[in-house]
C-alpha positions as CSV (number, residue, x, y, z in Angstrom):
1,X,-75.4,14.9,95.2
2,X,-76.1,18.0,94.9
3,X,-78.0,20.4,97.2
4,X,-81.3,21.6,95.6
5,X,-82.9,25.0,97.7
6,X,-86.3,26.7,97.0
7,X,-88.3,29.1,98.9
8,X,-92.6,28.2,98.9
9,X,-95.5,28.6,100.3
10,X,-97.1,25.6,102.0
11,X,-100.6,24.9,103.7
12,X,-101.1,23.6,107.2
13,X,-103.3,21.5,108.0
14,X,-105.6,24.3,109.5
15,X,-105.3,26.0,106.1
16,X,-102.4,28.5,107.1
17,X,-100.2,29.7,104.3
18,X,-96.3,29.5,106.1
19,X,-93.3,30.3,103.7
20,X,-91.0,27.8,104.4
21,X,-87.4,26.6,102.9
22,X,-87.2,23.4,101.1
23,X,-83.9,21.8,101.1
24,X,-83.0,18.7,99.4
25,X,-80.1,16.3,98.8
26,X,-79.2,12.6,97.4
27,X,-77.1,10.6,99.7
28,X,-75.6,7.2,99.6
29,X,-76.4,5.3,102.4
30,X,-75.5,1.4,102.2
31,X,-75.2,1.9,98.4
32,X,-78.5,3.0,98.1
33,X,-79.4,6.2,97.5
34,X,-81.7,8.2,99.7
35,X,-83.1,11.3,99.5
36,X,-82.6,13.7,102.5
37,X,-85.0,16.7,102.6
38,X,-85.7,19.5,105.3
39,X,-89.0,22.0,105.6
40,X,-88.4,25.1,107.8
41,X,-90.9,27.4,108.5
42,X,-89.0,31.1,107.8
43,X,-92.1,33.0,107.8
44,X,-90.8,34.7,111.1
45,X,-87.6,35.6,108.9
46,X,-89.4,36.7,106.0
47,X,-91.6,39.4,108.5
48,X,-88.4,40.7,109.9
49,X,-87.2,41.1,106.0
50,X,-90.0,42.8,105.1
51,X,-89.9,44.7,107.9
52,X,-86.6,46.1,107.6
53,X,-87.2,46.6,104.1
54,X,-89.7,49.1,104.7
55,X,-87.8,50.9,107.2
56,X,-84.6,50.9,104.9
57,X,-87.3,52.7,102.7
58,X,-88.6,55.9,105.3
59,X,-85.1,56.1,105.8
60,X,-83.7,56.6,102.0
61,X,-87.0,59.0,101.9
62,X,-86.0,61.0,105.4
63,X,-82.5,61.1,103.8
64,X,-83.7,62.5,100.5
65,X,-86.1,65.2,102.4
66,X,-83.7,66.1,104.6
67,X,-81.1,66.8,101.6
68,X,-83.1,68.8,99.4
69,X,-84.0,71.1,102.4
70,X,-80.5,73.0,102.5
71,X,-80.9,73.2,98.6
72,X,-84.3,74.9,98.7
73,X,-82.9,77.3,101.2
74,X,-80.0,78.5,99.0
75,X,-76.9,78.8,99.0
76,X,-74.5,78.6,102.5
77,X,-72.6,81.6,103.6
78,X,-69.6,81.7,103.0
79,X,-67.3,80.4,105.8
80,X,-65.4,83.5,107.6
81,X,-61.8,81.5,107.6
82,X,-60.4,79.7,104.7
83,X,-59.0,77.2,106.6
84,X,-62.5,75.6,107.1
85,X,-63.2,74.9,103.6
C-alpha cells in the first residue's frame, strides 16, 4: 500500500493544459482492494514557483553587481583606528 506521486500535465475538456498532482494508493476496504487516487490542479503553485524562481535570480545577479562594484573601485582606505578592523 504504498503511496505512488507524480507531477503531469492534463487536458480539460476545453483543451487547457493544467499541471496537476496525481496521487495514488491501494487500500483494503472489506478485503477488497481499492484503489484511492486524487488530481489537484497546482498550476497556481507552479506560477508562484516559477515566479519566485526568477526573482531569486535578479537577486543573485543584483548581489553579484553590487559586489564587484567596490572591487572595480579599488582598494578601501585604510581605517584611521585599529580597533575597527
Amino acid at each position: 500500500m504504498q503511496i505512488e506521486s507524480y507531477d503531469l500535465q492534463m487536458q480539460r475538456k476545453s483543451g487547457e493544459i493544467i499541471d496537476v498532482q496525481y496521487l495514488a494508493e491501494s487500500i483494503d476496504i472489506s478485503d477488497r482492494r481499492h484503489l484511492l487516487v486524487m488530481l489537484t490542479d497546482v498550476a497556481k503553485l507552479c506560477e508562484t514557483q516559477r515566479a519566485l524562481e526568477t526573482h531569486q535570480e535578479r537577486l543573485e545577479e543584483q548581489v553579484s553587481q553590487r559586489t564587484a562594484e567596490p572591487a572595480a573601485k579599488g582598494p578601501i582606505a585604510p581605517r584611521a583606528c585599529s580597533w575597527l578592523t
